[in-house]
C-alpha atoms as a printed R data frame, in Angstrom:
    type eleno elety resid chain resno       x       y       z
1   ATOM     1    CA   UNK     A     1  15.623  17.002 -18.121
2   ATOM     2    CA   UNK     A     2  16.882  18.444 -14.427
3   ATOM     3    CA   UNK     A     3  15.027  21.943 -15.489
4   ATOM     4    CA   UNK     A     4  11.745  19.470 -15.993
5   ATOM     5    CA   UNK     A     5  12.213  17.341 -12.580
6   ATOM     6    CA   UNK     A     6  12.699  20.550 -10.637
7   ATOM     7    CA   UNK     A     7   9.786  21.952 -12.054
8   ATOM     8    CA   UNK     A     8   7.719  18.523 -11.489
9   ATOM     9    CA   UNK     A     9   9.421  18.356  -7.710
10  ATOM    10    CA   UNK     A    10   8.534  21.904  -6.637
11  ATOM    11    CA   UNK     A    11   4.732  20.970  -7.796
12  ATOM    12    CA   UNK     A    12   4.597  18.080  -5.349
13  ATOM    13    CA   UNK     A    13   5.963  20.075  -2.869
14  ATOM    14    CA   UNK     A    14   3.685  22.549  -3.622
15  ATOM    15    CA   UNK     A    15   1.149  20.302  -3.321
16  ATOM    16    CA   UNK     A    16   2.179  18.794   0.133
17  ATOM    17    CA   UNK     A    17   2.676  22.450   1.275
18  ATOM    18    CA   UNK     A    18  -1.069  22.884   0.890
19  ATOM    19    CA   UNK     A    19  -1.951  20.071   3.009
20  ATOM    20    CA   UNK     A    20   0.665  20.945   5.748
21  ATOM    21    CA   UNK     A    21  -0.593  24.261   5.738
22  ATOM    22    CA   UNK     A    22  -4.144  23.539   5.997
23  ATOM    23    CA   UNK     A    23  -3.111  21.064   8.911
24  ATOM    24    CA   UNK     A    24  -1.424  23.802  10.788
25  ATOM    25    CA   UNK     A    25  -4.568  26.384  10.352
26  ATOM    26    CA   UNK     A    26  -6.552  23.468  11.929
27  ATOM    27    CA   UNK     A    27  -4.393  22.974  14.677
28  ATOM    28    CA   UNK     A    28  -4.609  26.522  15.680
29  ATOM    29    CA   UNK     A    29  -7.938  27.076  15.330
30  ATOM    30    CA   UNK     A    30  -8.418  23.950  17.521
31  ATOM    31    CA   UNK     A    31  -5.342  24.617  20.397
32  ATOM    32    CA   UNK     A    32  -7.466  28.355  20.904
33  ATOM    33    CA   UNK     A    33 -10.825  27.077  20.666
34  ATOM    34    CA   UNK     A    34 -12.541  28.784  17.436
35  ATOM    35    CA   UNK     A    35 -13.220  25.406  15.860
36  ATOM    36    CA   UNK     A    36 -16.753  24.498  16.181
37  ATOM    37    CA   UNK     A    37 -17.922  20.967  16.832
38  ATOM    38    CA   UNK     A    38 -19.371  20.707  12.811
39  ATOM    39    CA   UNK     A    39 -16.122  21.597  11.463
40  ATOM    40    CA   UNK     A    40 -14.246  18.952  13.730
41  ATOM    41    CA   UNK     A    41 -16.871  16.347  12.931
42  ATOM    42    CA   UNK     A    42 -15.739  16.894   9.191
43  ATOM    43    CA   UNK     A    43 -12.167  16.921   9.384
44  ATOM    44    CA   UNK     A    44 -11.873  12.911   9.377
45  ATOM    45    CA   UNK     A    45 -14.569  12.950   6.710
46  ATOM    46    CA   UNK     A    46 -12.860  15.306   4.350
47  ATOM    47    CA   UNK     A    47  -9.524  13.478   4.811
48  ATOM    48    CA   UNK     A    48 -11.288  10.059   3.378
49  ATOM    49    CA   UNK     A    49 -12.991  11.856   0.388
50  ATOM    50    CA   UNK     A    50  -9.877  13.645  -0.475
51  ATOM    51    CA   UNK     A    51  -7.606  10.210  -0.710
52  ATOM    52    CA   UNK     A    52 -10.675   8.879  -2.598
53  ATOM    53    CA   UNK     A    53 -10.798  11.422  -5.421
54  ATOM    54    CA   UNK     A    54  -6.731  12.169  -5.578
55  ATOM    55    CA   UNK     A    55  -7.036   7.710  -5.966
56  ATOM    56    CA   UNK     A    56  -9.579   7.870  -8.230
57  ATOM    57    CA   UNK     A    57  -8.229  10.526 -10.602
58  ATOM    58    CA   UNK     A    58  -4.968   8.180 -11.114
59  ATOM    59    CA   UNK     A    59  -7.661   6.018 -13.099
60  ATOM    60    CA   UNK     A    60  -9.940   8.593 -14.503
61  ATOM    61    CA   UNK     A    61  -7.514  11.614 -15.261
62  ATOM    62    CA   UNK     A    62  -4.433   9.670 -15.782
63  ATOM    63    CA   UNK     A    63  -5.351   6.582 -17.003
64  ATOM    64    CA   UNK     A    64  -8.506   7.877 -19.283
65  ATOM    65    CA   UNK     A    65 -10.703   5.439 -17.569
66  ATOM    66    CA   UNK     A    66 -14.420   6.185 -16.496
67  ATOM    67    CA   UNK     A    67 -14.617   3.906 -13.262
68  ATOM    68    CA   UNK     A    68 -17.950   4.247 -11.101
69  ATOM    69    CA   UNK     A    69 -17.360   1.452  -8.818
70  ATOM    70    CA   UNK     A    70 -14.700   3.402  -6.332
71  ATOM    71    CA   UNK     A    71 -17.354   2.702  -3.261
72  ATOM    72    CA   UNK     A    72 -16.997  -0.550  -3.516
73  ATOM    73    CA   UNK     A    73 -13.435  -0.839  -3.703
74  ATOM    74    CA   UNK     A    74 -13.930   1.438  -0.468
75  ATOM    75    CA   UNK     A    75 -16.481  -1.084   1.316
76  ATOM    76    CA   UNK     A    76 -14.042  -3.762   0.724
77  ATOM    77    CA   UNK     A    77 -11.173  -1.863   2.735
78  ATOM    78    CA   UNK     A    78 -13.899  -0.499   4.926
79  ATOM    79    CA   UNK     A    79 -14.789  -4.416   5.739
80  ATOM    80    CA   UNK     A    80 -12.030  -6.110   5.623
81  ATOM    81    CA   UNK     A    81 -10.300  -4.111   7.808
82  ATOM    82    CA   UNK     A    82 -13.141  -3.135  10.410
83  ATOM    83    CA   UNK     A    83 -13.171  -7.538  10.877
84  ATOM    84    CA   UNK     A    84  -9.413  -7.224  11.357
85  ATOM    85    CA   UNK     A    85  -9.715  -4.731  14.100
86  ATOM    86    CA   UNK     A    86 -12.723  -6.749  15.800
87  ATOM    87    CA   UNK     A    87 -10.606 -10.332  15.224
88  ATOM    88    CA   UNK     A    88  -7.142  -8.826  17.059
89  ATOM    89    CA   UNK     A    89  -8.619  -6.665  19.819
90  ATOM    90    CA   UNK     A    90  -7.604  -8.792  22.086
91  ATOM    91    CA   UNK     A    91  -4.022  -9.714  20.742
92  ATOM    92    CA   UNK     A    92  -2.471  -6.791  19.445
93  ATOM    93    CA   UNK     A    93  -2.507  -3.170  21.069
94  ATOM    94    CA   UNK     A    94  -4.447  -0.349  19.504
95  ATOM    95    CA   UNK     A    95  -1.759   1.796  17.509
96  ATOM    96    CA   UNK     A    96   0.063  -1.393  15.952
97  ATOM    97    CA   UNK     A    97  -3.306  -2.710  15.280
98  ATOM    98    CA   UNK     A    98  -4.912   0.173  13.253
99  ATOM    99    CA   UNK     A    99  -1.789   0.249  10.992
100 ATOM   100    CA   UNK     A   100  -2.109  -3.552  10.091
101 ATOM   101    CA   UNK     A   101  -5.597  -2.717   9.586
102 ATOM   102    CA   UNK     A   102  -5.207   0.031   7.078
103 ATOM   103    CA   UNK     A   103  -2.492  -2.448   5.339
104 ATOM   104    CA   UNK     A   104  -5.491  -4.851   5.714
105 ATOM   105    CA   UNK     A   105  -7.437  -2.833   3.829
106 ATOM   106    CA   UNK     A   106  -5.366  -1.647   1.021
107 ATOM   107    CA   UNK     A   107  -4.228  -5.500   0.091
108 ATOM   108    CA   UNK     A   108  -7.644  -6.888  -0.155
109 ATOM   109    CA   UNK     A   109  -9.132  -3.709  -2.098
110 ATOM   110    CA   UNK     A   110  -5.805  -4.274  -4.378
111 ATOM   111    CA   UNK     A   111  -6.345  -8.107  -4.757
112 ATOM   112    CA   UNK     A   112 -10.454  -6.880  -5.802
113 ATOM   113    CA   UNK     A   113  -8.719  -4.484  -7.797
114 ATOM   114    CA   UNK     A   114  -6.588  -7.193  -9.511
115 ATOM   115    CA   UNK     A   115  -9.305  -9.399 -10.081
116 ATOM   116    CA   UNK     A   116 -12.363  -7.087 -11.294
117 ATOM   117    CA   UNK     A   117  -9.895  -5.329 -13.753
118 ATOM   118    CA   UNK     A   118  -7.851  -8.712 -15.825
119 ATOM   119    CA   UNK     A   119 -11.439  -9.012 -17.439
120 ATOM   120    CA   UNK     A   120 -12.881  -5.243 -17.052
121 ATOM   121    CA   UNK     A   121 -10.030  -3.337 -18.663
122 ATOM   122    CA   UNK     A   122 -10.018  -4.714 -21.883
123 ATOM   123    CA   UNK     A   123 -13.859  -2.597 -22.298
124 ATOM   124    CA   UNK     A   124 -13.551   0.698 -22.913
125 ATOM   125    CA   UNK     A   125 -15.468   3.688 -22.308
126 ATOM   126    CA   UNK     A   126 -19.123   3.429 -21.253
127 ATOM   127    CA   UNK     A   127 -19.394  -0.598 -21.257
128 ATOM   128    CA   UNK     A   128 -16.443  -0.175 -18.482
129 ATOM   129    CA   UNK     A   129 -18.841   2.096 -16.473
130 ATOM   130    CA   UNK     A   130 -21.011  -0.308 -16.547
131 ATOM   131    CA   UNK     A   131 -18.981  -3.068 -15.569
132 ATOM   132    CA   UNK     A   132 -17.183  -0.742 -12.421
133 ATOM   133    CA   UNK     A   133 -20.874  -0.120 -11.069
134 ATOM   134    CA   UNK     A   134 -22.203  -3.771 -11.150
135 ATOM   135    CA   UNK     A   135 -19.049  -4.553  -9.526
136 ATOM   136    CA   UNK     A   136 -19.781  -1.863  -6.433
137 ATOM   137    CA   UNK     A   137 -23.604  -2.893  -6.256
138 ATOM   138    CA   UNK     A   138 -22.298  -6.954  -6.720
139 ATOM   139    CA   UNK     A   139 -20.148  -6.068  -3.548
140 ATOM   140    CA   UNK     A   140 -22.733  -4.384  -1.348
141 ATOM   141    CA   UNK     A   141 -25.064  -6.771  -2.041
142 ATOM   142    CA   UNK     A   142 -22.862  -9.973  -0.691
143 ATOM   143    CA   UNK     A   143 -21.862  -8.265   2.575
144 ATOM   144    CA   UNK     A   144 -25.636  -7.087   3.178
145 ATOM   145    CA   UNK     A   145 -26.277 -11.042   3.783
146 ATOM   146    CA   UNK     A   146 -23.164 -12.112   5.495
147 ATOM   147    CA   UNK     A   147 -22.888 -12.824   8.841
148 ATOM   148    CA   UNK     A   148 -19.447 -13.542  10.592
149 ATOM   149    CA   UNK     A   149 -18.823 -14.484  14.329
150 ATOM   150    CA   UNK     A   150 -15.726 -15.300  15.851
151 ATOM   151    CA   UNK     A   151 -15.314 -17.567  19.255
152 ATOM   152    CA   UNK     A   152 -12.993 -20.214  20.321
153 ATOM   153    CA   UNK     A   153 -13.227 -22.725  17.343
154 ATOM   154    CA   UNK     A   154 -12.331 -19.443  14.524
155 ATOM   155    CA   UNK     A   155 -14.279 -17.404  12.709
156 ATOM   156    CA   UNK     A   156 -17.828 -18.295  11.286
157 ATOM   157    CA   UNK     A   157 -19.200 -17.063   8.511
158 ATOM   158    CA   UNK     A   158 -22.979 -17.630   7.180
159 ATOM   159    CA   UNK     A   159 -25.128 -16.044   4.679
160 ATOM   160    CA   UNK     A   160 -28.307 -15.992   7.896
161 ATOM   161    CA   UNK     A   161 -27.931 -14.982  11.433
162 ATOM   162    CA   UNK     A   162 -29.335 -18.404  12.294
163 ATOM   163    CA   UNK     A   163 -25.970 -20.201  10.907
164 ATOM   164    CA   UNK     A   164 -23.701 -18.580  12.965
165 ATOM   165    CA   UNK     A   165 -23.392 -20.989  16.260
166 ATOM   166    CA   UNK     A   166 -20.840 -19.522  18.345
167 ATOM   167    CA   UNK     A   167 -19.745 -20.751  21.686
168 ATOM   168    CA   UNK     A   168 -20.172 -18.982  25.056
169 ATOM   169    CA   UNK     A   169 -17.965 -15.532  24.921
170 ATOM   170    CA   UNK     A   170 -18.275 -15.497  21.101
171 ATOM   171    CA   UNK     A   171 -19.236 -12.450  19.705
172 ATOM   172    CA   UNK     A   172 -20.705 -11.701  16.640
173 ATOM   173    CA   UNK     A   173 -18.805  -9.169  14.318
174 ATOM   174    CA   UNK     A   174 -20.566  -9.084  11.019
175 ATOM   175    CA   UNK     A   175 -24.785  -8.736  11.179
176 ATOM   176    CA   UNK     A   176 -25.615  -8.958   7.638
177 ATOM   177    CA   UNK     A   177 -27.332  -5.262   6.782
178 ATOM   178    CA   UNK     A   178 -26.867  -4.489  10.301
179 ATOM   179    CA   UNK     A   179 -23.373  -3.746   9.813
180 ATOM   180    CA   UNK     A   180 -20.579  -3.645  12.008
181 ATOM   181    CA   UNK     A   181 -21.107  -1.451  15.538
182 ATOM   182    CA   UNK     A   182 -18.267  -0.303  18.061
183 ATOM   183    CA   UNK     A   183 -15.001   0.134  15.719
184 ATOM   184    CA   UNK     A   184 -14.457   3.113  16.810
185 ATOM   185    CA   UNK     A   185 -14.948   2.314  20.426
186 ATOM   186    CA   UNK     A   186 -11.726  -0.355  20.041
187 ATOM   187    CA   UNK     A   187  -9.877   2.624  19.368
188 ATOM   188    CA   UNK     A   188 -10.609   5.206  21.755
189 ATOM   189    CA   UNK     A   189  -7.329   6.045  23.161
190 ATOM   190    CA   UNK     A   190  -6.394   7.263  19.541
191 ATOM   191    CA   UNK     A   191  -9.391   8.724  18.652
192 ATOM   192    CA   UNK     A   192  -8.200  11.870  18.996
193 ATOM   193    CA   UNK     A   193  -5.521  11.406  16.755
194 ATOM   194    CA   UNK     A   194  -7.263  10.461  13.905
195 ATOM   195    CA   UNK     A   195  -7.093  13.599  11.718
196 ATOM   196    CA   UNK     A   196  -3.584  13.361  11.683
197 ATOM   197    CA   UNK     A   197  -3.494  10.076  10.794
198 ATOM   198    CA   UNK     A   198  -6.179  10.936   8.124
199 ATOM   199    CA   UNK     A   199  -3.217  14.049   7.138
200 ATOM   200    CA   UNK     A   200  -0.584  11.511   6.931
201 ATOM   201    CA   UNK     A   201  -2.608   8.727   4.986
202 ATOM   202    CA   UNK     A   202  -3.401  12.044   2.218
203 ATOM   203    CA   UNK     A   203   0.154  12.794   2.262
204 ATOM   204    CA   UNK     A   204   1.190   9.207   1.374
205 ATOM   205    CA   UNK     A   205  -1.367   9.031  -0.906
206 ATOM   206    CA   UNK     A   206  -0.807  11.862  -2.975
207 ATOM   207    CA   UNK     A   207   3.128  10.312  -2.744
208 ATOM   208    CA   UNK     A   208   2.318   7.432  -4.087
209 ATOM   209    CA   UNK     A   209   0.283   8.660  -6.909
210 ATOM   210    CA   UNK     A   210   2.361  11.615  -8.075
211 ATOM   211    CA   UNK     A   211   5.598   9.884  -7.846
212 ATOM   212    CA   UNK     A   212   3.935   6.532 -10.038
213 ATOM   213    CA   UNK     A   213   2.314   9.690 -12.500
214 ATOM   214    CA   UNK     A   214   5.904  11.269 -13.168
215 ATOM   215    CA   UNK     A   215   7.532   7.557 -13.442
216 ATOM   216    CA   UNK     A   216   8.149   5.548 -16.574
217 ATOM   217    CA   UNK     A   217   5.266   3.385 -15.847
218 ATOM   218    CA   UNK     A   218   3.387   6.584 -15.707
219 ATOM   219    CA   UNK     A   219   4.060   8.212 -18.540
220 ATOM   220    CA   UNK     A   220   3.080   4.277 -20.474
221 ATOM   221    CA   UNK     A   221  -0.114   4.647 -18.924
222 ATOM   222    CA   UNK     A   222  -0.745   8.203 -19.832
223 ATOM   223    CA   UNK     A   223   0.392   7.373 -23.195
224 ATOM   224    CA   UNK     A   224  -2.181   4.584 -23.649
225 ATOM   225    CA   UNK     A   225  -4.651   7.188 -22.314
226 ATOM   226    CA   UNK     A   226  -3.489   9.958 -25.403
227 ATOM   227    CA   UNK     A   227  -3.352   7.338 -28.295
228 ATOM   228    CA   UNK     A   228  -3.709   3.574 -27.454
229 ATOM   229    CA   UNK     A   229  -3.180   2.261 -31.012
230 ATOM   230    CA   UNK     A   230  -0.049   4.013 -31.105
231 ATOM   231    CA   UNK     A   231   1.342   2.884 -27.474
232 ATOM   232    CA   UNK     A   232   0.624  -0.726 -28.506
233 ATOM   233    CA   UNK     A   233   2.602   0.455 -31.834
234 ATOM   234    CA   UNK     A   234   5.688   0.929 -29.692
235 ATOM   235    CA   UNK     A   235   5.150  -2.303 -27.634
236 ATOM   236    CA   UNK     A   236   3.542  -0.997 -24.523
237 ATOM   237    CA   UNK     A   237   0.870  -3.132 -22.556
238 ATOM   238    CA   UNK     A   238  -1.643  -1.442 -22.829
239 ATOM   239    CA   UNK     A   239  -3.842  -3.770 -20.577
240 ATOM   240    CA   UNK     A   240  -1.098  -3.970 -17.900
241 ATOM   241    CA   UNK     A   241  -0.151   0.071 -17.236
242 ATOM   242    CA   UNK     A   242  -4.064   0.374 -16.959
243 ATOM   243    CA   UNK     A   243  -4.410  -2.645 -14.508
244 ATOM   244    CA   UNK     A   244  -1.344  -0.768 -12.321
245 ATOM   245    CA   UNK     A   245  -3.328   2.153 -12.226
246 ATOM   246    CA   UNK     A   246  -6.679   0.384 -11.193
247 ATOM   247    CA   UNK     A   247  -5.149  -1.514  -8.954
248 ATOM   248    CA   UNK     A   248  -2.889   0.932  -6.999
249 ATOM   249    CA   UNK     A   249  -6.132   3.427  -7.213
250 ATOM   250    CA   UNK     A   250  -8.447   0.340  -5.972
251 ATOM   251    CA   UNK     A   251  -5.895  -0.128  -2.868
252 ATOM   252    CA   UNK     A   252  -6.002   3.279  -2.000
253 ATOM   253    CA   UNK     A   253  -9.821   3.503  -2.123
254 ATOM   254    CA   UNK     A   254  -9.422   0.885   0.303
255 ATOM   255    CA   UNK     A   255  -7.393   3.117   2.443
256 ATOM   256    CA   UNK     A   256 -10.146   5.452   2.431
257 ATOM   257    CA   UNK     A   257 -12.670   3.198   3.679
258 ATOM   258    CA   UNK     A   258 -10.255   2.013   6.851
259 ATOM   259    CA   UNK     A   259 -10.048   5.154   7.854
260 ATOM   260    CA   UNK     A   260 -14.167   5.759   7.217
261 ATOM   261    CA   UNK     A   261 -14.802   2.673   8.537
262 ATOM   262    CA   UNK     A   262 -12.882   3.463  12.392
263 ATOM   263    CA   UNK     A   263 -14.067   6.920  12.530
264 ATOM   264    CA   UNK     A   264 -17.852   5.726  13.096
265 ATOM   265    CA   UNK     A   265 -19.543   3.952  15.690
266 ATOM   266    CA   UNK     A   266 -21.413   2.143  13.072
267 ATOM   267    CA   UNK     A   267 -20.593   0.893   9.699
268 ATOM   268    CA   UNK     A   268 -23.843  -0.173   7.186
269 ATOM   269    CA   UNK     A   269 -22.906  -1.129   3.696
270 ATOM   270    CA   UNK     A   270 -26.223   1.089   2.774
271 ATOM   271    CA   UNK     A   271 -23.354   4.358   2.282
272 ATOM   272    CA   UNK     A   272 -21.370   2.269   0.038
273 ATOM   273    CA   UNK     A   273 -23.657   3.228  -2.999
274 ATOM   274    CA   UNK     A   274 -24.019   4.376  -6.074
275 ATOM   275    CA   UNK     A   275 -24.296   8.043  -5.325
276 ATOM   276    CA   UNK     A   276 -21.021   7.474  -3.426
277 ATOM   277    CA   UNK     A   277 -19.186   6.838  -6.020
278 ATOM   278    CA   UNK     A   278 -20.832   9.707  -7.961
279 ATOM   279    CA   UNK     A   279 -20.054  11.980  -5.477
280 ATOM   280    CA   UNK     A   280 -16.548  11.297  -5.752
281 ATOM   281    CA   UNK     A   281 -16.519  11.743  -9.371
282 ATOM   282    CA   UNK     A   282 -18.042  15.268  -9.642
283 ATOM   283    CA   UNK     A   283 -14.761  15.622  -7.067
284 ATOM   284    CA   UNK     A   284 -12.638  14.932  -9.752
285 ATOM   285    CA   UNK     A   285 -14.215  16.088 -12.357
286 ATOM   286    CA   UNK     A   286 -14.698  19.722 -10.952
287 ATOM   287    CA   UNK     A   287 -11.403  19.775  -9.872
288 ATOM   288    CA   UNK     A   288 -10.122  19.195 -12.920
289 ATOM   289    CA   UNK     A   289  -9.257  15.715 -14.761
290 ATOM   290    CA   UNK     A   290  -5.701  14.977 -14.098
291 ATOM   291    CA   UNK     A   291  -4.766  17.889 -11.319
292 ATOM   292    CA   UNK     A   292  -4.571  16.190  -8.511
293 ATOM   293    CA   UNK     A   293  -4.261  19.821  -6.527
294 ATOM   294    CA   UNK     A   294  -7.525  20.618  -7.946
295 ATOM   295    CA   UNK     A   295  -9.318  17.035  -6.531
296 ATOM   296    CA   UNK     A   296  -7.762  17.768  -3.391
297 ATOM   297    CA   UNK     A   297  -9.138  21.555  -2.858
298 ATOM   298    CA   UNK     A   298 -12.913  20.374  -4.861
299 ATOM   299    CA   UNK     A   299 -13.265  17.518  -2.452
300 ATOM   300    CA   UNK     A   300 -12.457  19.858   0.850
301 ATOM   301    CA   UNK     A   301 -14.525  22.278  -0.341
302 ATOM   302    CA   UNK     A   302 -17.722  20.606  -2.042
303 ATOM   303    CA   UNK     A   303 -17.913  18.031   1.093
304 ATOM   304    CA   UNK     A   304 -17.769  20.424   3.801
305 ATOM   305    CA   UNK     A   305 -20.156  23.154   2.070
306 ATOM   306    CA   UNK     A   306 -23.326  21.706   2.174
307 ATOM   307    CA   UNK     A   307 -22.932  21.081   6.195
308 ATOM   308    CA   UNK     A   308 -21.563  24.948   6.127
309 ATOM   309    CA   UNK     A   309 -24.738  26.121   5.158
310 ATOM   310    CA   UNK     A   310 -27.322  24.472   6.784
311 ATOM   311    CA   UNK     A   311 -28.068  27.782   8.456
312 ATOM   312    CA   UNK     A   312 -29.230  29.162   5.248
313 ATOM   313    CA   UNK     A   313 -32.004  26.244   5.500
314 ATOM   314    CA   UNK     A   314 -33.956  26.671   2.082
315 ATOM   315    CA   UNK     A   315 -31.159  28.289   0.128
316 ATOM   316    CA   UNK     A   316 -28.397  25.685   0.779
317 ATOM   317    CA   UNK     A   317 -28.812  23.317  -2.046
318 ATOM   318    CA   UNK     A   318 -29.595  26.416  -4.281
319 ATOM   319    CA   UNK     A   319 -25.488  28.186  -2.926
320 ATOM   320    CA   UNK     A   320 -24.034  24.678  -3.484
321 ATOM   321    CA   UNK     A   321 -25.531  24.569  -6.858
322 ATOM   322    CA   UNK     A   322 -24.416  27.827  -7.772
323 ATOM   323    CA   UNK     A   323 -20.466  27.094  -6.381
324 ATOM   324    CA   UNK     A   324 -20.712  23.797  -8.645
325 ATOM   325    CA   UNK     A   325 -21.660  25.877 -11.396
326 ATOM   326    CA   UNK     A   326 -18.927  28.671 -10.586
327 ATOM   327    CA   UNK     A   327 -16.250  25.613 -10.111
328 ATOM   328    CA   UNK     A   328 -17.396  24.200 -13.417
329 ATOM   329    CA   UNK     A   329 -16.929  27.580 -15.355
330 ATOM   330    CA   UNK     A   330 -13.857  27.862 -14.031
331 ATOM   331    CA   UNK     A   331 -11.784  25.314 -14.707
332 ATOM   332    CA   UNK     A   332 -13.727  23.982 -17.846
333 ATOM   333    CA   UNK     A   333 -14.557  27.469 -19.974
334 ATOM   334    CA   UNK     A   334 -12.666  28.346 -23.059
335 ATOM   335    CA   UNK     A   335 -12.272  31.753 -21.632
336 ATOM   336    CA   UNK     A   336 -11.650  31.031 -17.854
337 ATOM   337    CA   UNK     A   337  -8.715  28.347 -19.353
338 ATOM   338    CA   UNK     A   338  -7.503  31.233 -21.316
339 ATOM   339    CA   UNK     A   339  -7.185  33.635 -18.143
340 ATOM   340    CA   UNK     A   340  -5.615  31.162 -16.434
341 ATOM   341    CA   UNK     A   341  -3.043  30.357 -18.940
342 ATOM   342    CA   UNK     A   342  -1.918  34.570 -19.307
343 ATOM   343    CA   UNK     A   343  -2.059  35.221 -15.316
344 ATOM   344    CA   UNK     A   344   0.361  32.187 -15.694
345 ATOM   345    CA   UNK     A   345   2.633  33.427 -18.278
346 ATOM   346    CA   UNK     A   346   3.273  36.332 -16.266
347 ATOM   347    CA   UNK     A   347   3.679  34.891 -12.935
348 ATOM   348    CA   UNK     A   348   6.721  32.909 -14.551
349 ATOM   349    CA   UNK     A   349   7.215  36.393 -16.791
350 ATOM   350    CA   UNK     A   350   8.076  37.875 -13.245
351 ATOM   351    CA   UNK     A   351   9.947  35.238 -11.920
352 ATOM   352    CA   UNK     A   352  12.297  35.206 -14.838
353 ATOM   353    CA   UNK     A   353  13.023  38.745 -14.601
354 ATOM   354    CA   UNK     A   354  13.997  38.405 -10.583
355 ATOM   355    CA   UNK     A   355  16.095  35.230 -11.188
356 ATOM   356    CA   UNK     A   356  17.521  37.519 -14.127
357 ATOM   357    CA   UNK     A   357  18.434  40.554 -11.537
């Protein structure tokens, strides 16, 4: 049992070595100035697309779950917290602020969570699909015709731009498809240290989901993934270890879209879509279902290689294409498995022998 904790320890740390690691190369390249402007624009980007797949794979890999509906647990956050921010500019400073505002948005993407998968989780399979994408178009369409305003009186809230009657020095937060403008603006003098935040907010993440994975409550809900009838045999809930999962992978999708949501000028609910959610899929999916490593280093690297090679103009989409192929191959071929599995073997063949001398 201590030989298999070790093990399962020195892969987290593994894993948190990698994102340390990559944070220090970053930090160099920045401090002597051989990061370009397109790679800095990204690094905030990548950070929200990595907590989003390493979140979503605790209901797809672990939990056997196929959820399409991660956007909109990520427009929720995105929302709910962006409103926060605009509601307590005035009363709290910036830095104690944003932190309330990413709790903001991890509470009311769990309590979406909570309530989309009671009823949802007892479907299985494609009819849950089905159910996780109505659920992220049911949410984009709502906020596309909400309006919210906030003056002395409260907050207002209408479904047209006419019923929001705010007093002189109101301001209006919410316009409908509009979207929200100037989050980013209201934090300014921490701007800069947003990648690190993002660093610390994949750190936690991958914390939180690794140390629930290796729990008991993890191995119940991995066991309900393997063989339901025979987890409900032994008297687990089946419908509650999956609803932990969704939940705790719903709040941290909401994480994502705080930190999405105060990293741009302007927030539209347009990005919140289908193909969103896709996207973050093929993350997972390519990075293998239920290696949380491998979401990490597909999301980094499929997100940021498209904008690398817009200098090969025609042939971009074609390289991408061929990496997803390549990627695919990889980790999903009979034979490439089979490599992997002997370069393994004598990786720990060598270690053996040294820990033997």
């Amino acid at each position: 049992m201590n030989r298999k904790m070790n093990k399962t320890s020195k892969n987290n740390f593994i894993t948190y070595g990698i994102v340390i690691l990559l944070f220090a190369v970053v930090q160099i390249l920045s401090s002597t100035g051989n990061l370009s402007r397109l790679l800095t624009g990204l690094l905030v980007p990548l950070c929200v697309y990595v907590i989003a797949a390493v979140s979503l794979n605790l209901v797809v890999g672990f939990s056997g779950e196929l959820s399409l509906g991660h956007a909109g647990f990520m427009c929720v956050g995105a929302y709910s917290s962006a409103l926060f921010s605009h509601i307590a500019a005035d009363a709290i400073p910036s830095v104690p602020r944003f932190i309330l505002a990413i709790l903001v948005g991890a509470a009311v993407a769990g309590v979406f969570g909570i309530i989309i998968g009671i009823p949802v989780l007892r479907l299985r399979g494609d009819y849950l699909a089905i159910v996780t994408l109505a659920f992220g178009e049911i949410i984009k369409n709502l906020i596309n015709i909400l309006y919210v305003g906030v003056d002395g009186h409260g907050i207002h809230v209408a479904t047209t731009s006419a019923g929001i009657k705010l007093e002189a020095g109101g301001k209006q937060i919410l316009k409908g498809a509009l979207g929200i403008s100037g989050t980013a603006t209201l934090y300014k003098d921490i701007k800069d240290y947003f990648f690190p935040i993002g660093i610390i907010l994949v750190l936690l993440t991958l914390f939180i989901v690794q140390n629930l994975v290796n729990s008991r409550s993890g191995r119940a809900i991995m066991s309900t993934r393997d063989n339901r009838i025979a987890a409900e045999s032994v008297g687990i809930n089946v419908t509650k270890y999956k609803l932990l999962a969704f939940t705790v992978s719903a709040a941290l999708a909401g994480v994502a879209g705080v930190l999405y949501a105060h990293n741009l000028s302007m927030l539209k609910v347009s990005v919140f879509d289908y193909n969103m959610s896709i996207l973050i899929l093929v993350y997972v999916v390519l990075g293998g279902i239920g290696s949380l490593r491998g979401s990490m280093i597909a999301a980094i690297i499929l997100y940021a290689l498209p904008e690398l090679l817009r200098g090969f103009s025609n042939y971009r989409m074609l390289i991408y294409a061929i990496v997803l192929i390549v990627m695919m191959l990889f980790n999903w071929a009979p034979a490439a498995r089979n490599w992997r599995s002997r370069v393994m073997e004598k990786v720990r063949g060598g270690n053996k022998k040294k820990e033997a001398a």
